[in-house]
matplotlib code that plots the C-alpha trace (Angstrom):
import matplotlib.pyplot as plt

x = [-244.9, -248.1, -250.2, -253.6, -255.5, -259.3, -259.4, -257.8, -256.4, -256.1, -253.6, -253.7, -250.9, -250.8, -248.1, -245.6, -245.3, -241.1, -241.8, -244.1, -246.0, -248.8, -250.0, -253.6, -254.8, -256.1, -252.0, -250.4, -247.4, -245.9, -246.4, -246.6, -250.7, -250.2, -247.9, -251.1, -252.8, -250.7, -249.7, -253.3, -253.6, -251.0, -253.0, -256.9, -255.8, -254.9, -257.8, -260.3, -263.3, -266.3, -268.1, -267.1, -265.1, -264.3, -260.7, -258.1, -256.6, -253.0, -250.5, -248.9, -245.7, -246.9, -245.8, -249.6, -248.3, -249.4, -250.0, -247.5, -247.5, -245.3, -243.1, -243.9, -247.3, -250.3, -251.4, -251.0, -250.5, -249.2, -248.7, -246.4, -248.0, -245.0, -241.4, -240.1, -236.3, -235.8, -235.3, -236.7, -238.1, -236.9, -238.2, -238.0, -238.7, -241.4, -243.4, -246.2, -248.2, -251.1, -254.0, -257.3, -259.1, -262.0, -263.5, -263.8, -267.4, -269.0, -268.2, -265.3, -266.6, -264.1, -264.6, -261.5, -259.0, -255.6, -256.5, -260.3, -258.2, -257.5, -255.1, -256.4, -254.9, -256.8, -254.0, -253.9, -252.7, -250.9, -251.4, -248.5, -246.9, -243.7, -242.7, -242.3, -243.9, -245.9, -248.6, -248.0, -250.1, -252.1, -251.8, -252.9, -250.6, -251.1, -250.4, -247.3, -246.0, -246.8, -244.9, -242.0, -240.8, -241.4, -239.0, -239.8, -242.0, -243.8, -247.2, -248.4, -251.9, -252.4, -255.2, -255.5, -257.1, -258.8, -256.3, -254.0, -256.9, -259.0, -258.9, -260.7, -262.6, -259.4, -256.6, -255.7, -256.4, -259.4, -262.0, -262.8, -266.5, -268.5, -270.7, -268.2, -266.3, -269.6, -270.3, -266.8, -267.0, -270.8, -270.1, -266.7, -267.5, -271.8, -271.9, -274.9, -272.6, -269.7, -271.6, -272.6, -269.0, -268.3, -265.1, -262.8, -264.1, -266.1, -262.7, -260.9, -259.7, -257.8, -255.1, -253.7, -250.6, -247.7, -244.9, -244.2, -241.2, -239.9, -237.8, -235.3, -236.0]
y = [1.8, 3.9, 4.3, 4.9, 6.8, 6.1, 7.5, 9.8, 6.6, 4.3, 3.4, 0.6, -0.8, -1.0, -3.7, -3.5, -0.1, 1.0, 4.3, 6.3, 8.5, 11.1, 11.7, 13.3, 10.5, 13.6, 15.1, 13.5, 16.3, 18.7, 21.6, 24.7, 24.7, 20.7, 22.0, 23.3, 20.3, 18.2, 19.6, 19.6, 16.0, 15.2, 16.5, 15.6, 11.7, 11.6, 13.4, 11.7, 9.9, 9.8, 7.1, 3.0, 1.4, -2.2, -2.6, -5.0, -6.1, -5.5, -8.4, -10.4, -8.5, -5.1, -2.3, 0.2, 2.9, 4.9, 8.2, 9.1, 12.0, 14.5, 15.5, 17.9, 19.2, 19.1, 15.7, 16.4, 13.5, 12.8, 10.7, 11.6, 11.1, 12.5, 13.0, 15.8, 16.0, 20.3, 22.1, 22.1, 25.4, 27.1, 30.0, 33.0, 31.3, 32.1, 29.5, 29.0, 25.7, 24.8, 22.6, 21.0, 21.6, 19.5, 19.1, 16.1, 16.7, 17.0, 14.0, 15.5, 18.3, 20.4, 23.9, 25.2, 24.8, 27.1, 25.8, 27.8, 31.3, 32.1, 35.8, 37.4, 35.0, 32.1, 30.6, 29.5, 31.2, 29.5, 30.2, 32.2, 32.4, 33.3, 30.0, 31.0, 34.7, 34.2, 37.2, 38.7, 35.9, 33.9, 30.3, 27.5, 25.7, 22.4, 23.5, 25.6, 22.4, 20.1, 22.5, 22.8, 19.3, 19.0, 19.6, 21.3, 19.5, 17.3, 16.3, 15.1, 14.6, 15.9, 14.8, 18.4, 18.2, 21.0, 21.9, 22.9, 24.0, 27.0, 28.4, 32.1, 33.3, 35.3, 32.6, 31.8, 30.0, 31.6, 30.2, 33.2, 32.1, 33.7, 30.5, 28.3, 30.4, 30.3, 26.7, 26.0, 28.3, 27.8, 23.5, 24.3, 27.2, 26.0, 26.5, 23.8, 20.9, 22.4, 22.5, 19.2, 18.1, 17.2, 20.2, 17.3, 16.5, 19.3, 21.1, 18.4, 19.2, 16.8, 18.3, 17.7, 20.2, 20.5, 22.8, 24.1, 26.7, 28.9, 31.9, 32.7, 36.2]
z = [-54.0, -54.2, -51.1, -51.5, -48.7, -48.1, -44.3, -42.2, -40.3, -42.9, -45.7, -48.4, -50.2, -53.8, -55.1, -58.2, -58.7, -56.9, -56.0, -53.7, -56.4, -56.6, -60.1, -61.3, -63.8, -66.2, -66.7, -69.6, -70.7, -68.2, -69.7, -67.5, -68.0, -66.3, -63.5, -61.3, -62.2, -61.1, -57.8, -57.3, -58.3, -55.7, -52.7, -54.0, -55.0, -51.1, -49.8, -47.2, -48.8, -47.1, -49.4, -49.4, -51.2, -52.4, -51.1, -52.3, -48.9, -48.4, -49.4, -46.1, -46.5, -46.9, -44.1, -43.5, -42.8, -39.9, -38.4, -35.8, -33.2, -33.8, -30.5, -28.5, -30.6, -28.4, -30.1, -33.2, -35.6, -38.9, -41.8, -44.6, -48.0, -49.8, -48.7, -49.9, -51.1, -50.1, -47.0, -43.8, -42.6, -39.3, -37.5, -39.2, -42.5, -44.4, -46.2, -48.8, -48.3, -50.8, -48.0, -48.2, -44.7, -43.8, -40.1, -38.5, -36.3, -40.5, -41.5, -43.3, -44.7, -46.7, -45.3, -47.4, -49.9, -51.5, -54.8, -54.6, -54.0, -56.9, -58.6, -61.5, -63.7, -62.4, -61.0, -56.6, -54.7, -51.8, -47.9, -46.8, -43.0, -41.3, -38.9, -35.3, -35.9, -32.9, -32.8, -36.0, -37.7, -35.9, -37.4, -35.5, -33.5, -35.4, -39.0, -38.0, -35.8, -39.0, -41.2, -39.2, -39.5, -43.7, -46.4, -49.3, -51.8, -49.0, -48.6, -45.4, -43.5, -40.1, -37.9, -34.8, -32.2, -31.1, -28.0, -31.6, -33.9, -34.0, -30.9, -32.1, -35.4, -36.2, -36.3, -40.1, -42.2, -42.5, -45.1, -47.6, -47.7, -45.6, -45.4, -45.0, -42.0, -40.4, -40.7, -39.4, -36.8, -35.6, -35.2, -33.6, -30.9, -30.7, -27.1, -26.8, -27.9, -26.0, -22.9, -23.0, -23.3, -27.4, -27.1, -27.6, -30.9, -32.5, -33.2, -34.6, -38.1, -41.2, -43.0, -46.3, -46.5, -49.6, -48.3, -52.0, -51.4, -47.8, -48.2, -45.4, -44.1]

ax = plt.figure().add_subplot(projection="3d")
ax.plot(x, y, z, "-o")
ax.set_aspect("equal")
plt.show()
């Protein structure tokens, strides 16, 4: 079956179709030009919309799915979009994940993406990190603890609070835009709204992560 995701805490069933799919409507061959596309595809079809839409309710029989806290993670939760069929990575590993980021307190506002860093072929380049290294790289808690628990060729969304999110201007992933680091990082340290008690939500940050390949060091 095909779930199609229209809010970080919503999922709607779509009925006769077997298998759990996430296809870009514009790749029609795979051809190695489509491959980018498509992995693409399979994260922005599930991205969060901010607009309405008119939504076929869910058949009596159909199972939402629902985001589920991940043991021991500070709160963080998740909701698997794609179950990968490769290994699961274990400290030590290291691992290249393509992400969309997008912050909560905005209204989700997408403050960064893999697929806008691009080599000098034009091609994205994925966010790289070594699981478990601790202070070498400084990844936030809740992408490392969302990682750690997917196989190879999964997508899934994770809602962080910000007790697992950004907890400095130096922790990675770090948007390469210097206006959109500074938006992110003005609304989640702005000590006006943090004084008046909004830390609990001004650092709260959605997720979409694909754990395309790990490499055992």
């Amino acid at each position: 079956m095909i779930y199609t995701c229209f809010a970080p805490l919503q999922c709607f069933h779509v009925p006769h179709h077997p298998t759990v799919r996430l296809v870009h409507p514009n790749v029609t061959s795979p051809t190695p030009s489509s491959l980018i596309t498509t992995r693409r595809g399979a994260l922005s079809t599930t991205l969060i919309s901010t607009t309405l839409f008119t939504l076929t309710p869910p058949s009596k029989s159909a199972t939402i799915p629902e985001f589920s806290e991940l043991p021991n993670s500070g709160g963080v939760k998740a909701l698997d979009l794609r179950l990968g069929d490769g290994q699961v990575p274990a400290d030590g590993d290291q691992v290249s994940v393509h992400y969309y980021g997008r912050l909560a307190a905005k209204q989700g506002w997408r403050f960064d993406s893999t697929y806008d860093h691009k080599d000098e072929n034009g091609e994205p380049i994925p966010f790289v990190f070594v699981i478990g290294s601790g202070k070498l790289v400084q990844v936030i808690s809740g992408i490392e603890t969302a990682v750690k628990s997917m196989k190879v060729g999964g997508v899934r969304r994770v809602v962080i609070p910000p007790s697992q999110g950004y907890q400095s201007t130096s922790q990675e992933p770090i948007p390469p835009n210097i206006f959109d680091r500074q938006r992110l990082f003005t609304t989640i340290f702005n000590p006006t709204r943090l004084a008046n008690g909004e830390g609990s939500t001004l650092g709260t940050l959605v997720f979409d992560i694909e754990l395309v390949s790990l490499r055992h060091q």
